[in-house]
N, C-alpha and C positions, 0 to 999 in steps of 0.2 A: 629661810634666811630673813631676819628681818632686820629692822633699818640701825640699828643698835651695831650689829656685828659686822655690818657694810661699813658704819663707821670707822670702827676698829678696825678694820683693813685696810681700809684707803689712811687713817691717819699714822698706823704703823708704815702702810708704805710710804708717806711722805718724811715720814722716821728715815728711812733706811734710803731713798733717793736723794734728801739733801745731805745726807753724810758718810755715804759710801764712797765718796771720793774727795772727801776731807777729811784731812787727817784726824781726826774726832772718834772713832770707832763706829761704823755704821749699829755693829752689833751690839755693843755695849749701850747706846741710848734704845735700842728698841726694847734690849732689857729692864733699863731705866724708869721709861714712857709706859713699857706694860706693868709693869712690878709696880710701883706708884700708884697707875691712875686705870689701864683700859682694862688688866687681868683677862687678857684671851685665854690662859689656861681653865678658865670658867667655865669659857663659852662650849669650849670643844674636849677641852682634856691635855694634860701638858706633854704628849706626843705631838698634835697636831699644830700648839701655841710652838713648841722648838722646833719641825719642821716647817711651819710658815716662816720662820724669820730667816731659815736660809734659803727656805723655794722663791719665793720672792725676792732674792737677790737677782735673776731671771731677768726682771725688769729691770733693774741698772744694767745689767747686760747685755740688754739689749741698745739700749741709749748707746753705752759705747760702741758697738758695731755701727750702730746707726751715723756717729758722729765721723769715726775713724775709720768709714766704708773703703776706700781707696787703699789704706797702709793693709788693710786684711786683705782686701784683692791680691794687693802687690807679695803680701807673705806668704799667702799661699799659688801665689805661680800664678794666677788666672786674670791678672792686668797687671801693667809695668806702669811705678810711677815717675813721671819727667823730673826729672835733674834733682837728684838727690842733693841733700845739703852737704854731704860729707866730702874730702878731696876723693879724688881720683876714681868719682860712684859709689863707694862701700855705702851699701844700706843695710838696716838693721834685717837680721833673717828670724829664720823660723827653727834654726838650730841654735840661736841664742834666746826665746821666748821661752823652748823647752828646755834649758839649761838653768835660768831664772826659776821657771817652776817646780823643778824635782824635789828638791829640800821638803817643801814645804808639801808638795802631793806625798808624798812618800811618807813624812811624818803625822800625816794628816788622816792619813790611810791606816796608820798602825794608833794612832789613839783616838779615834773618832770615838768610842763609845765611852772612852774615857774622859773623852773634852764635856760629850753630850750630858755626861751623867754627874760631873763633879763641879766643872765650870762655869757653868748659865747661871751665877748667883750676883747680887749685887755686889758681893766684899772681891768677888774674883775682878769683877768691873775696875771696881774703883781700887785697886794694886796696879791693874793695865790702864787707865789712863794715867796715873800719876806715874809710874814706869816709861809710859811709852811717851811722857814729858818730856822727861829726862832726857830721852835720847834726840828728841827734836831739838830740843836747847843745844845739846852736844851738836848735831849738826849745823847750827847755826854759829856756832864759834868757834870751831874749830875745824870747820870743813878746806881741805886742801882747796888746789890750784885747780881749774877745773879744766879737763883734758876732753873732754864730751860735752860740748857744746849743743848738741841735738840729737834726737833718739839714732840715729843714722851714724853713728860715731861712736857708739858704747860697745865695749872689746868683749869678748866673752870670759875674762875674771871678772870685769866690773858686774855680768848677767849672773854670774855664779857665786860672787858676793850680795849682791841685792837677792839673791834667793834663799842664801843660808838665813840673814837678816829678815827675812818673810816669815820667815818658821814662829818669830817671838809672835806673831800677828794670831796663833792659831789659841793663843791665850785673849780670850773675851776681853773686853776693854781698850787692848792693844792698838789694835787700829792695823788693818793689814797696809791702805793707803800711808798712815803716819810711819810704820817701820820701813818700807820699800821707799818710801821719797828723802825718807834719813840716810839711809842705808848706801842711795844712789848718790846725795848727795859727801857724806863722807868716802864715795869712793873717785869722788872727781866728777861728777856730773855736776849739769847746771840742773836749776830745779824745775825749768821746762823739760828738761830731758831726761828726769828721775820722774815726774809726774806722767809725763805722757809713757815712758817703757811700763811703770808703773796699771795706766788705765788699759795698755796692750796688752799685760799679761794681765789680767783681772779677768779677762773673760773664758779665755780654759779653765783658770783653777775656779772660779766660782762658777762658771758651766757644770763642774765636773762633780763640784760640791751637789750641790744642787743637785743635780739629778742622781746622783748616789745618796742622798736623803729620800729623793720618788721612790727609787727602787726599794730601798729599806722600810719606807712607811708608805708602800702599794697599798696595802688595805686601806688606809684612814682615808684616802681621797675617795671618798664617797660622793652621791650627788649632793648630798648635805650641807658637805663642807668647799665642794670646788668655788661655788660664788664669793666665798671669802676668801681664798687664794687669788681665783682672778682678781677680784677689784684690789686686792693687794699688790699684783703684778702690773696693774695700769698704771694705780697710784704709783709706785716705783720707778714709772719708764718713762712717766710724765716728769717730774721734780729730778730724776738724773738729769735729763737730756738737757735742764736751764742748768743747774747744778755747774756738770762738768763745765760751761762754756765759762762761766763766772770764774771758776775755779783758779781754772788755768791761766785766766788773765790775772788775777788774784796772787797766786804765787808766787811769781816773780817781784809780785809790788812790795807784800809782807812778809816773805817766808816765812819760815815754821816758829817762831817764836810765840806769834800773837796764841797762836792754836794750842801751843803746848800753856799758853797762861791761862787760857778758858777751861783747860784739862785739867788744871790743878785748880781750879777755883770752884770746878764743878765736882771733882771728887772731896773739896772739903764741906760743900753744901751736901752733899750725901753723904758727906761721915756726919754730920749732925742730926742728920735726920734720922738715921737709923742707931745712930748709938748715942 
């Protein structure tokens, strides 16, 4: 491993930890970043370059358990957190995280080989950000009354519309965080409360991603290539963990408008580049 390709990991991971939970598309700019400038398919071969960019989601995933250690205690039964924000104690459960997720595991599940093999392209990128604008702007103007004030007050339709709404995410560019925080918001949420259900469910389904990538590409992790994985998974769990806190303070200030105009500014600098 030499200092060349530790680059290219740590700089992809700072790819995918500062905008994996902005609505940006973590995976579309690592596309971007590689395609343009670091070409890890080089290094290792274009199995190993498309299962790093999702084993490395790992490291944002970890950030958010790390951040959100108490709501996971309290979801899965093993600590109670004091005074819910919601009336009368309703907290958010663990029957409405798996509700949010289905859609999207399930659709995820039946074309993974189809996403892996046709989608990883620049032109698929730039339709999913400029698309997944679109809908941000939408949220930002015509988002109803909001009935869910904090993650502790979201019903299980508003979990099973934020999930159907996830599925557009599995299209590269998309932005899983930019459709789920739209999604939450056009269903009545506030945008602290679309953001954070949004950072609670990221870590099953991108858990689950992830390691159903290990399993499929078991062979490529050789001793070879793990040092560029891990220094990819560090870089990652380093730049989430400042990431998410900015973030979430961030939201509320600008919502999604600013994000959806850097989306279209930046799919028009990549339509000139390439055509």
């Amino acid at each position: 491993m030499n200092m060349w390709e530790i680059f290219v990991a740590v700089i992809l991971g700072l790819v995918e930890g500062l905008t994996e939970f902005a609505p940006v598309s973590s995976t579309g700019h690592m596309i971007i970043v590689d395609d343009i400038w670091l070409k890890s398919n080089e290094l290792f071969g274009s199995e190993v370059a498309n299962a790093f960019k999702v084993v490395i989601q790992l490291g944002s995933i970890l950030a958010v358990v790390v951040l959100f250690w108490g709501r996971f205690m309290d979801l899965l039964g093993l600590r109670k957190m004091k005074n819910p924000s919601a009336p009368g104690g309703q907290k958010l459960n663990l029957l409405q995280i798996i509700v949010g997720l289905l859609p999207a595991a399930v659709l995820g599940l039946l074309f993974e080989d189809y996403i892996d093999e046709n989608l990883f392209t620049m032109k698929t990128v730039i339709v999913g950000l400029i698309l997944g604008a679109f809908l941000m702007i939408a949220a930002d103007k015509f988002r109803p009354k909001v009935t869910a004030e904090t993650v502790d007050q979201i019903t299980y339709k508003q979990a099973l519309g934020v999930g159907l709404i996830q599925c557009l995410s599995l299209w590269p560019g998309f932005s899983r965080s930019g459709s789920t925080i739209s999604g939450g918001v056009l269903l009545g949420m506030s945008y602290r409360a679309a953001s954070d259900f949004t950072f609670i469910m990221a870590v099953p389904i991108m858990a689950g991603a992830s390691l159903l990538k290990i399993i499929k590409y078991w062979d490529i992790f050789t001793p070879e290539v793990l040092p560029f994985f891990i220094a990819g998974f560090i870089s990652a769990f380093i730049f989430a963990l400042f990431c998410i806190r900015f973030f979430l303070v961030l939201i509320n200030k600008v919502k999604l408008t600013p994000f959806a105009i850097y989306r279209i500014v930046l799919a028009v600098v990549l339509m000139f580049i390439f055509w």
